[in-house]
BAVO-438061 format. One record per residue (C-alpha): residue in three letters; x, y, z. Coordinates in pm, 1 decimal. Example, Ala and Ser with C-alpha at 12.3 -4.5 7.8 and 13.67 -1.06 7.14 Angstrom:
2
+--------+----------+----------+----------+
| residu |       px |       py |       pz |
+--------+----------+----------+----------+
|    Ala |   1230.0 |   -450.0 |    780.0 |
|    Ser |   1367.0 |   -106.0 |    714.0 |
+--------+----------+----------+----------+
END
This chain:
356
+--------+----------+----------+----------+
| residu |       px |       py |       pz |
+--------+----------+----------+----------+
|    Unk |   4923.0 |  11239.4 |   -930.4 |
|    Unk |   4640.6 |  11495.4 |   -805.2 |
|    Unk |   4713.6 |  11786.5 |   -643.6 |
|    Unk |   4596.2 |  11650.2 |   -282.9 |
|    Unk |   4849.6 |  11372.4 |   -298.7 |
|    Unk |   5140.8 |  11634.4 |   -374.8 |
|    Unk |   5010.1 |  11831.0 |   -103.6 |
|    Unk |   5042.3 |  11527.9 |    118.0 |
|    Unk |   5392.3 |  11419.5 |     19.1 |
|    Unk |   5517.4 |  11772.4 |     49.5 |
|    Unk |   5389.5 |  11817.6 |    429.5 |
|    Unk |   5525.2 |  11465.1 |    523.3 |
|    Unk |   5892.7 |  11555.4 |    381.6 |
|    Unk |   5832.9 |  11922.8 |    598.5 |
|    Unk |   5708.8 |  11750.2 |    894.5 |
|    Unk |   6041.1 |  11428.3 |    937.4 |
|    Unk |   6269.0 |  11683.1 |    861.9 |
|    Unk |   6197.0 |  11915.3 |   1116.5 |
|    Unk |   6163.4 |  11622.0 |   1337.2 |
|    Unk |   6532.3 |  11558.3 |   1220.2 |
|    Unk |   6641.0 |  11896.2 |   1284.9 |
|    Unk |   6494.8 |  11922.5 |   1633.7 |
|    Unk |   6588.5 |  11583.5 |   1799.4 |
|    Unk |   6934.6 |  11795.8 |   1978.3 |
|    Unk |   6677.3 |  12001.7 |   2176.6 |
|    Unk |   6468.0 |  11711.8 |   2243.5 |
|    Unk |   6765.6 |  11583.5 |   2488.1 |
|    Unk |   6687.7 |  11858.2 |   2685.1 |
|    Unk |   6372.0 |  11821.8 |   2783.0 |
|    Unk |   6366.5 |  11408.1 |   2819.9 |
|    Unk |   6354.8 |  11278.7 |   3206.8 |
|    Unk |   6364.2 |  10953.8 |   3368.1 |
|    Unk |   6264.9 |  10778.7 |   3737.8 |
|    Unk |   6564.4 |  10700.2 |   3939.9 |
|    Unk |   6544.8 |  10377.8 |   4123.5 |
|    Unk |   6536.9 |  10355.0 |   4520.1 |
|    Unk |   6850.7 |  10207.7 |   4654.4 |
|    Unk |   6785.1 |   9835.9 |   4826.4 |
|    Unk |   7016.0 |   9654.9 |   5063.3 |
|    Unk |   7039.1 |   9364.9 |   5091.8 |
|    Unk |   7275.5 |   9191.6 |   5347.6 |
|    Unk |   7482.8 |   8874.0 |   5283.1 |
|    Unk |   7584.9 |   8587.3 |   5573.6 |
|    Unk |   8001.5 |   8571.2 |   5640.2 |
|    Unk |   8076.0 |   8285.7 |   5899.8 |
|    Unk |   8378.2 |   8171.5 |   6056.3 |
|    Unk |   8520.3 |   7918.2 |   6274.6 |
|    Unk |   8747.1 |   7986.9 |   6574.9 |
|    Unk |   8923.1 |   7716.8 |   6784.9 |
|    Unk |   9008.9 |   7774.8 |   7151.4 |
|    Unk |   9396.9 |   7791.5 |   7204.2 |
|    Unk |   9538.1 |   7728.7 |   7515.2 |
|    Unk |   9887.2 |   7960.4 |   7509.0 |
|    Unk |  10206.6 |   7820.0 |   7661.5 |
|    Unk |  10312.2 |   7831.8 |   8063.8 |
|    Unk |  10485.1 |   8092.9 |   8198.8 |
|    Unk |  10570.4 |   8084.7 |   8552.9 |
|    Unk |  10740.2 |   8389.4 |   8793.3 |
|    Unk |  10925.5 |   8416.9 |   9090.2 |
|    Unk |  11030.4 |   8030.7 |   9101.6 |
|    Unk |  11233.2 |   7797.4 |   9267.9 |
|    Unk |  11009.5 |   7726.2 |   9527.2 |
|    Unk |  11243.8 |   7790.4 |   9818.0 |
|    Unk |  11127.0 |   7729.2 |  10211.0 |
|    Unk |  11513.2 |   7833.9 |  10338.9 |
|    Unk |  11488.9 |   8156.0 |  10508.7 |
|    Unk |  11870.6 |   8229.3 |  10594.0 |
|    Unk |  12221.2 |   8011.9 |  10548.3 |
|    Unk |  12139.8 |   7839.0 |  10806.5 |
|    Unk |  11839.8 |   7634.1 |  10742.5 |
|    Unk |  11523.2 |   7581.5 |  10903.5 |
|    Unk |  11444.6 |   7358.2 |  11231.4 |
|    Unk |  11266.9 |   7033.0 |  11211.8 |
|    Unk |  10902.0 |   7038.7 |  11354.2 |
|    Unk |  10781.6 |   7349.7 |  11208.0 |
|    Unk |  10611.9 |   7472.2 |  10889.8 |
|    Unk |  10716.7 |   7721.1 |  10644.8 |
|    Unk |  10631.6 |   7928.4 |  10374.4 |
|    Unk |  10774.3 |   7968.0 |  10039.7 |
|    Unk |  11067.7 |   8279.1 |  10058.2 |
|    Unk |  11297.4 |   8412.3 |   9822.8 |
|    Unk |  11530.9 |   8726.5 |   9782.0 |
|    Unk |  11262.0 |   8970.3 |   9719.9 |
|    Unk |  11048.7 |   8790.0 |   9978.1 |
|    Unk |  10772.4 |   8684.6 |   9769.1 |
|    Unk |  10560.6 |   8401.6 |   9868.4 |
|    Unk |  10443.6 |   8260.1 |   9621.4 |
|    Unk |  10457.0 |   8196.3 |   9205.6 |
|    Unk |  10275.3 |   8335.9 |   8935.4 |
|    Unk |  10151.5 |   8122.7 |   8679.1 |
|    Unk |  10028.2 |   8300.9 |   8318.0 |
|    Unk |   9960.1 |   8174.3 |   7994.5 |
|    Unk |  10117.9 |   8379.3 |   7682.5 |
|    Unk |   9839.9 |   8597.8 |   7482.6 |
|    Unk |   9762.9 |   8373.1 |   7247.6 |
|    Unk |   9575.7 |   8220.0 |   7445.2 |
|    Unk |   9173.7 |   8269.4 |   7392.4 |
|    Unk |   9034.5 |   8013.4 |   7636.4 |
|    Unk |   8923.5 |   7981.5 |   8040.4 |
|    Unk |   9172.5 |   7729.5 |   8172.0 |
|    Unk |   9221.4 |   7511.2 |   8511.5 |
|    Unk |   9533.8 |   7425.2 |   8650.7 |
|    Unk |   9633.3 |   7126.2 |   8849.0 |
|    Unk |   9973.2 |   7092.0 |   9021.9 |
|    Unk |  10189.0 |   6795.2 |   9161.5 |
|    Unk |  10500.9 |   6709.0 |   9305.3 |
|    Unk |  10777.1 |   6479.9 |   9417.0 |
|    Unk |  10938.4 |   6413.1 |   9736.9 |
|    Unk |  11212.5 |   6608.3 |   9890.6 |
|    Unk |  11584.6 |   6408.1 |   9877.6 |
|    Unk |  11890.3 |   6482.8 |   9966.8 |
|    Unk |  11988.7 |   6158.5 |   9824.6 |
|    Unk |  11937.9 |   5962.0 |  10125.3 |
|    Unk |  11648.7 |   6123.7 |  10330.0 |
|    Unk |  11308.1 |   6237.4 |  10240.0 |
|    Unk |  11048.3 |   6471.5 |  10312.6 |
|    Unk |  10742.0 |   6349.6 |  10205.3 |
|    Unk |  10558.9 |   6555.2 |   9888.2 |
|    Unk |  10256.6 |   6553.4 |  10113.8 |
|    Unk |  10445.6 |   6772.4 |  10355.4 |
|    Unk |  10395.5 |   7020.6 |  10096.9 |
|    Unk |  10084.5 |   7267.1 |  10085.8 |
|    Unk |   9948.8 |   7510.8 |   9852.5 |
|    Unk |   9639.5 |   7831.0 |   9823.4 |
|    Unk |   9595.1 |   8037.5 |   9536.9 |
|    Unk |   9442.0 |   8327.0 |   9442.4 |
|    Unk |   9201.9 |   8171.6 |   9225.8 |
|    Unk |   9009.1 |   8086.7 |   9520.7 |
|    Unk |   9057.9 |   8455.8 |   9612.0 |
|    Unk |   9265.4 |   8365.4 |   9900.2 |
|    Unk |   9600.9 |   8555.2 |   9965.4 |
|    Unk |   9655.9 |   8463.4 |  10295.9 |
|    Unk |   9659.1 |   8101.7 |  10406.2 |
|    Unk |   9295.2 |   7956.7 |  10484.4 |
|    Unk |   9144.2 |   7722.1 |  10726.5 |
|    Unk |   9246.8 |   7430.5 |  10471.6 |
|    Unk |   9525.9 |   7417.3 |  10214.7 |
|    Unk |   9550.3 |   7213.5 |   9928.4 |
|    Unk |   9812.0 |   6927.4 |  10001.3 |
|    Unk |  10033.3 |   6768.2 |   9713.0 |
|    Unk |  10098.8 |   6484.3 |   9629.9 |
|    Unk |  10287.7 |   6276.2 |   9339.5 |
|    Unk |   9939.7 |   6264.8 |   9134.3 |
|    Unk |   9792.8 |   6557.1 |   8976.4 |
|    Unk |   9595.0 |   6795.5 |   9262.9 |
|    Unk |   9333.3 |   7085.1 |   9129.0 |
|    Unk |   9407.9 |   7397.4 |   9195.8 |
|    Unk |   9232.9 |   7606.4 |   8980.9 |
|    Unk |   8880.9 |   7449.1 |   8866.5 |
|    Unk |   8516.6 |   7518.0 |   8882.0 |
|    Unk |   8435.1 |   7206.6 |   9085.5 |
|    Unk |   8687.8 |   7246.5 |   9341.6 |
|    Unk |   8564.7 |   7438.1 |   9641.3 |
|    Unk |   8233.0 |   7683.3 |   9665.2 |
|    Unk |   8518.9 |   7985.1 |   9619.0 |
|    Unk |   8732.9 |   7814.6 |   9393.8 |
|    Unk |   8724.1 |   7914.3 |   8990.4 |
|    Unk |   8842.7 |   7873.6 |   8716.7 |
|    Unk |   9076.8 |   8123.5 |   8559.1 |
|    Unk |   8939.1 |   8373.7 |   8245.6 |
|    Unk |   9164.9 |   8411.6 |   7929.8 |
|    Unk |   9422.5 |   8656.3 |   8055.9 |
|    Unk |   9434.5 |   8682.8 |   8374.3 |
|    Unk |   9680.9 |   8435.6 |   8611.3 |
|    Unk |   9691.8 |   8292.7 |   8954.4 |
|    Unk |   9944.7 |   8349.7 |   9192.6 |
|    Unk |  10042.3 |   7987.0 |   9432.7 |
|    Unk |  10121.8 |   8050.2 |   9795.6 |
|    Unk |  10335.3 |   7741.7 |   9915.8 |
|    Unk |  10364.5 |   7591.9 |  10270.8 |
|    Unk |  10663.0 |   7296.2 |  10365.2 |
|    Unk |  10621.5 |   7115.4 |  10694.7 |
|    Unk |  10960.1 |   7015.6 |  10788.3 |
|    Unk |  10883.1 |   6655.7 |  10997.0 |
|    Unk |  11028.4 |   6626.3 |  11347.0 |
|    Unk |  11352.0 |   6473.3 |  11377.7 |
|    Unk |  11442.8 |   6587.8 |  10980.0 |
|    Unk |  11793.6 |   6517.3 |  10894.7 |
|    Unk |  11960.5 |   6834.6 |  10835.7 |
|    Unk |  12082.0 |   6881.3 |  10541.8 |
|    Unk |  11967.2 |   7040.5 |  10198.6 |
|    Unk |  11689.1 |   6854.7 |  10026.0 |
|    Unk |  11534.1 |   6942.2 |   9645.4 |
|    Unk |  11249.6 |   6829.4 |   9476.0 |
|    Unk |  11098.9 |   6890.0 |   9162.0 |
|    Unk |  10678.1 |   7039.0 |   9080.0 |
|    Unk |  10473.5 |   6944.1 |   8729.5 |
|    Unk |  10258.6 |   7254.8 |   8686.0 |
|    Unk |   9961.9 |   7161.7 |   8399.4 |
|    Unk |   9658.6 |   7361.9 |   8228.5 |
|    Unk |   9384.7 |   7221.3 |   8033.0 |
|    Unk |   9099.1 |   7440.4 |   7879.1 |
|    Unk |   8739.5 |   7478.4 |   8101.0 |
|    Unk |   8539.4 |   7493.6 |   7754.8 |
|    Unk |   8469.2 |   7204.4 |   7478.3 |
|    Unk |   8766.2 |   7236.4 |   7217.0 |
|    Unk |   8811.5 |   6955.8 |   6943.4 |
|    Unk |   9200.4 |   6975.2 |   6971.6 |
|    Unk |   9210.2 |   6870.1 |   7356.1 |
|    Unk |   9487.8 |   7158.7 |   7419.4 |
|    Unk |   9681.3 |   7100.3 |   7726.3 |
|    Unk |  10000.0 |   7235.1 |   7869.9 |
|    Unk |  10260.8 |   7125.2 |   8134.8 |
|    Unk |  10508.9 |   7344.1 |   8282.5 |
|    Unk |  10852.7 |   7118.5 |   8477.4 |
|    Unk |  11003.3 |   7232.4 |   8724.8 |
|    Unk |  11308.7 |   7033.0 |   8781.1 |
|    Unk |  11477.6 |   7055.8 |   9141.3 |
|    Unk |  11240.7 |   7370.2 |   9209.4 |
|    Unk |  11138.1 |   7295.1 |   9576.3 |
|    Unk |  11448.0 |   7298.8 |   9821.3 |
|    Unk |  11480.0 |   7345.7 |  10203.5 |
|    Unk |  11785.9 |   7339.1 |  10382.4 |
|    Unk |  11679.9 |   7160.5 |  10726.4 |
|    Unk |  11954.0 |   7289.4 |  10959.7 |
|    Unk |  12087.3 |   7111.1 |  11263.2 |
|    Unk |  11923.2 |   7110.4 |  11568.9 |
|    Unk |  11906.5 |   7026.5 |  11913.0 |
|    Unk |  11576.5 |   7009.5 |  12201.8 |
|    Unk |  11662.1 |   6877.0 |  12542.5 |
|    Unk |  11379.8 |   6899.2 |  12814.2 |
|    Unk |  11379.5 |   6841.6 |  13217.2 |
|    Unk |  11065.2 |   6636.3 |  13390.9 |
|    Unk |  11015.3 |   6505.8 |  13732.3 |
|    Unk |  11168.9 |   6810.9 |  13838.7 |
|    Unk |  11222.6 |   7068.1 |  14043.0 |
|    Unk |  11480.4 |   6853.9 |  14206.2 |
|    Unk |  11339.1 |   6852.5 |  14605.7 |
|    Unk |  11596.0 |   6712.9 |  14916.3 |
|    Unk |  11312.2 |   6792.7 |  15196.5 |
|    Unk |  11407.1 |   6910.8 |  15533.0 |
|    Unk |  11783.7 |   6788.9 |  15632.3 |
|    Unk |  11952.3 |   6799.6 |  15948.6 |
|    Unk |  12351.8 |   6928.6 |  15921.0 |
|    Unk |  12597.3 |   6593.4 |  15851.0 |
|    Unk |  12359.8 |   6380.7 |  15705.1 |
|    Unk |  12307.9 |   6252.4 |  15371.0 |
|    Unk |  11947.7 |   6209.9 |  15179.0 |
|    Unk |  11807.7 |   6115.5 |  14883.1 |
|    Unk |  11568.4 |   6348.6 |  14664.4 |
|    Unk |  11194.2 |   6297.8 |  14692.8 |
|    Unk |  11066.5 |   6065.9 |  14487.3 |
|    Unk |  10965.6 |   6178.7 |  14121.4 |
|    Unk |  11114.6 |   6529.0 |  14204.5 |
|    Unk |  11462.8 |   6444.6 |  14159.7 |
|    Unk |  11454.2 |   6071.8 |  14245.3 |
|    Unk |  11433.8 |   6032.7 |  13937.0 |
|    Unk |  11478.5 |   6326.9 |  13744.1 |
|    Unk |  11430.5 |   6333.6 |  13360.1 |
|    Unk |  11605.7 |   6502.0 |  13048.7 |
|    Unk |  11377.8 |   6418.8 |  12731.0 |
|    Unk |  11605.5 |   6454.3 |  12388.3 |
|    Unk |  11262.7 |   6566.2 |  12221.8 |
|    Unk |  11102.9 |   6423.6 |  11909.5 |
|    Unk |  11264.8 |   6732.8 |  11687.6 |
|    Unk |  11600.1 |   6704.0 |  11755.0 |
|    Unk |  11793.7 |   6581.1 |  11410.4 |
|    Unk |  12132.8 |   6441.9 |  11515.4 |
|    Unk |  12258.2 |   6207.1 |  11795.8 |
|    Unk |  12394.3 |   6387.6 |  12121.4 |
|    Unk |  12581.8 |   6335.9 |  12463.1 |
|    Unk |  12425.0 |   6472.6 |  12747.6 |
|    Unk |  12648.5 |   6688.5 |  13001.7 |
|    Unk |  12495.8 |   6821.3 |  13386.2 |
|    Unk |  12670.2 |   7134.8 |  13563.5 |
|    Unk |  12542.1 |   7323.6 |  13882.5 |
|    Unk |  12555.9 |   7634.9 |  14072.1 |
|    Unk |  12631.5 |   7630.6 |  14458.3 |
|    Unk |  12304.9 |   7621.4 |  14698.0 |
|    Unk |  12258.6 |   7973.3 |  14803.2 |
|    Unk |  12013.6 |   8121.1 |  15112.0 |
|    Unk |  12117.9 |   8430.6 |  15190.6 |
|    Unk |  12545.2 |   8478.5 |  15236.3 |
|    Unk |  12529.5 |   8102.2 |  15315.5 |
|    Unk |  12606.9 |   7892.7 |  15069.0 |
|    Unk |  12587.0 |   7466.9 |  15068.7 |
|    Unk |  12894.2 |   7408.6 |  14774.6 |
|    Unk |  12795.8 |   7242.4 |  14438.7 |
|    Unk |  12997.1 |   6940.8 |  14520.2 |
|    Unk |  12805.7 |   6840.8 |  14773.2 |
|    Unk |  12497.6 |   6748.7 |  14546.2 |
|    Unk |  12563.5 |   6368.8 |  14345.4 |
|    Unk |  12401.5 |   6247.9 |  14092.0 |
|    Unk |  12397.1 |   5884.3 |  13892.3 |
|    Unk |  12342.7 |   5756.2 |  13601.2 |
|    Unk |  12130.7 |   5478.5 |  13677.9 |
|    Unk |  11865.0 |   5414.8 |  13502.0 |
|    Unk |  11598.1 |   5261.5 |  13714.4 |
|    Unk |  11606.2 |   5274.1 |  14130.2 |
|    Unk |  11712.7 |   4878.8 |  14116.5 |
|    Unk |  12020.4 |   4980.0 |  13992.9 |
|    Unk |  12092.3 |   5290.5 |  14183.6 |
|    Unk |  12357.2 |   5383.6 |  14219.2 |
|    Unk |  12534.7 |   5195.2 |  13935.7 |
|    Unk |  12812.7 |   5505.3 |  13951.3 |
|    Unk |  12807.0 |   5836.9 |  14121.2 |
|    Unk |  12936.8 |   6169.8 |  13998.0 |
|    Unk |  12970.3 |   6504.8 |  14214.5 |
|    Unk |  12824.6 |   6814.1 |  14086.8 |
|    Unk |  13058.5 |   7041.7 |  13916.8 |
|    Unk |  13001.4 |   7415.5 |  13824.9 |
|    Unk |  13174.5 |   7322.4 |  13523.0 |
|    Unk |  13074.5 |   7069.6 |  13265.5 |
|    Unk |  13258.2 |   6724.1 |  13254.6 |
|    Unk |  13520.7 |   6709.5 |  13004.5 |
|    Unk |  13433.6 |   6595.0 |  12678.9 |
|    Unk |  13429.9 |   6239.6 |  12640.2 |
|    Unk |  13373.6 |   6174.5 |  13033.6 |
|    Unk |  13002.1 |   6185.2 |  13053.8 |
|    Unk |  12829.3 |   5858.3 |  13164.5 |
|    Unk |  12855.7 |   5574.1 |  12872.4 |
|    Unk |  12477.0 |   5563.5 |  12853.6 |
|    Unk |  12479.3 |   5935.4 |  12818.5 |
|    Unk |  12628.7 |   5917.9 |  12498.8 |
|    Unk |  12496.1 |   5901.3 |  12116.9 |
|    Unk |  12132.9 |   5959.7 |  12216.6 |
|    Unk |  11882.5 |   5901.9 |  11949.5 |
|    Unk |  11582.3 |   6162.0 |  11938.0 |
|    Unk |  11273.5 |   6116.3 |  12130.8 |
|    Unk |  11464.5 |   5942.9 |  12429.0 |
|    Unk |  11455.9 |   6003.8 |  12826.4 |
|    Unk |  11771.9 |   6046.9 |  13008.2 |
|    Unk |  11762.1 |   5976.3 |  13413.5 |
|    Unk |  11942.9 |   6065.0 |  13680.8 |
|    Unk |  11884.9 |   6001.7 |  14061.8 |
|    Unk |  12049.4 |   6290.0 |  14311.4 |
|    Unk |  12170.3 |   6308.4 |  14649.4 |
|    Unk |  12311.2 |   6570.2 |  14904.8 |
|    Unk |  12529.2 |   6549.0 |  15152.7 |
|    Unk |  12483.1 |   6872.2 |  15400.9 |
|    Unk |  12804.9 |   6997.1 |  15582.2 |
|    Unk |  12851.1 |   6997.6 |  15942.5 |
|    Unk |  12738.8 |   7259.8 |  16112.9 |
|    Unk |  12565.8 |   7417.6 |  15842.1 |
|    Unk |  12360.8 |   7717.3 |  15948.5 |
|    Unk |  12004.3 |   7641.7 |  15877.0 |
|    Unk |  11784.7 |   7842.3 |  15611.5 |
|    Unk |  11607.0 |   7748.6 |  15247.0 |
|    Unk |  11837.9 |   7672.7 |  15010.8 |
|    Unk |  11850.3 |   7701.1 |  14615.0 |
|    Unk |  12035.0 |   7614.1 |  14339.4 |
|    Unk |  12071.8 |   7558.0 |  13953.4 |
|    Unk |  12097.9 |   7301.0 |  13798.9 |
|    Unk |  12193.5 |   7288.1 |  13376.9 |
|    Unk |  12145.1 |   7040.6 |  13133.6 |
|    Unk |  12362.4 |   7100.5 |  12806.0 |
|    Unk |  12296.7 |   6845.7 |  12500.7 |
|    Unk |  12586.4 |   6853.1 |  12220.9 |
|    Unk |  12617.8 |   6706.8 |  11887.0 |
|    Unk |  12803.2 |   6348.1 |  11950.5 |
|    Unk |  13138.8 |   6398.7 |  12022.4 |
|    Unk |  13162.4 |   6797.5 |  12042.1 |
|    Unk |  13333.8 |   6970.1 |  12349.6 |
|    Unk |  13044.8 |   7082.1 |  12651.3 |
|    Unk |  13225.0 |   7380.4 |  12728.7 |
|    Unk |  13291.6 |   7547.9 |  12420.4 |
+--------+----------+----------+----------+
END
């Protein structure tokens, strides 16, 4: 080995060993590029049904009785209870996530016997943003009505997730009504507005939740009357003028619920501090002018006892005209001067006392 190639070997052993030595400090001075950050999203889905939540109804029965004694045939009435609210609130509980419509229906009215009609009942909502009664109301019926829907009237909507509807209701009490205390029952049900594979649907029953107590009643009305005797001379005796007493007319009206017995009292014929006495005015019971007069009775200012009224002025159905045909009978020597009078009709329940 040459002296060059010694020389060589010894400078490579000098040069890896300080190499060696010096990699710690190297560390320090070594640097790298750090990477911008990237992000990069990722897709989540999800499905969610619509869920129609459960019925909930407030401030039911449905009650059209205002007071213990019942209501009179021939009228209409609105929905009342203790607190006086008119009307029922339906809701849906808070599950529920979809628009819904609501349709009602309802049966007829019974006390077992008698009916009033379902169609005599009528219904607005708020819905419609009505909370007063409008031009029309919705009338029910024993099939389904809408209440609540897009498609029912220009105003009318359908109702969003969580809000709720109050129902105004309306009973028309027909003429003539038996009285007594009549209960029906309503079918409340919601289906969704939207497109919902499971078809949800509620229905709310209301068993024996519309009830009116019809109370009894009683309309009498006079025709062909004032009851006219003309111009009389003392001590004679005249008919009245035709179709103003000749006959005269008591109408047991179209409302009245119950069969009565018709009664007549009178005052005494007064003109100034002369006086022509009640019991000189008659009256019969006939009831056409061929068979006047078929039996007379005298005025009284009393009624007739019970029991003693004309036979054919007794049990008289509703909707029925009563006649009568009068007469006078002036007193001798009667001074002479316009005389006037009153003369009372009183219609009682079949069989009941006049003058209690």
């Amino acid at each position: 080995m040459n002296y060059s190639q010694k020389f060589l070997i010894i400078f490579l052993i000098f040069i890896v060993g300080f190499i060696v030595w010096e990699i710690p400090e190297f560390k320090l001075f070594i640097t790298g590029r750090v990477a911008t950050p990237v992000t990069q999203p990722a897709i989540a889905n999800v499905t969610v049904y619509g869920q129609l939540g459960n019925i909930t109804v407030y401030f039911n029965p449905v009650n059209f009785t205002s007071s213990d004694v019942g209501e009179a045939p021939g009228g209409t009435y609105p929905k009342v209870n203790a607190s006086g609210v008119g009307y029922i609130r339906v809701n849906l509980t808070e599950n529920n996530n979809m628009v819904w419509d609501l349709y009602m229906n309802a049966s007829d009215l019974t006390d077992g016997t008698h009916t009033i009609p379902a169609e005599n009942i009528s219904v607005n909502s708020t819905c419609s943003g009505q909370k007063t009664p409008p031009v029309s109301l919705i009338t029910l019926s024993n099939n389904l009505k809408p209440i609540c829907w897009e498609y029912d009237t220009p105003t009318s909507s359908d109702i969003q997730p969580h809000a709720y509807t109050d129902i105004y209701f309306y009973l028309y009490i027909p003429a003539g009504q038996y009285n007594n205390t009549y209960n029906g029952n309503i079918w409340i049900y919601v289906n969704h507005t939207g497109t919902d594979p499971t078809g949800d649907n509620r229905t709310w029953y209301g068993p024996s939740n519309t009830t009116v107590k019809v109370k009894q009643f009683i309309e009498i009305v006079w025709s062909l009357v004032p009851i006219e005797f003309g111009s009389m001379a003392p001590q004679t005796k005249s008919n009245a003028t035709n179709n103003k007493g000749f006959p005269a007319n008591v109408t047991n009206t179209a409302v009245t619920n119950v069969f009565i017995d018709l009664y007549i009292n009178g005052t005494n014929l007064v003109s100034g501090a002369n006086f022509i006495g009640v019991g000189n005015v008659s009256y019969s019971n006939a009831t056409s002018l061929a068979t006047w007069p078929s039996s007379i009775k005298d005025l009284s200012l009393s009624f007739p006892a019970v029991g003693t009224t004309f036979n054919n002025w007794k049990h008289i159905k509703n909707n029925t005209d009563t006649l009568s045909y009068w007469n006078i009978s002036i007193p001798t020597a009667q001074p002479g001067g316009v005389y006037e009078g009153t003369v009372n009709a009183k219609a009682t329940e079949e069989g009941q006392d006049p003058n209690t």
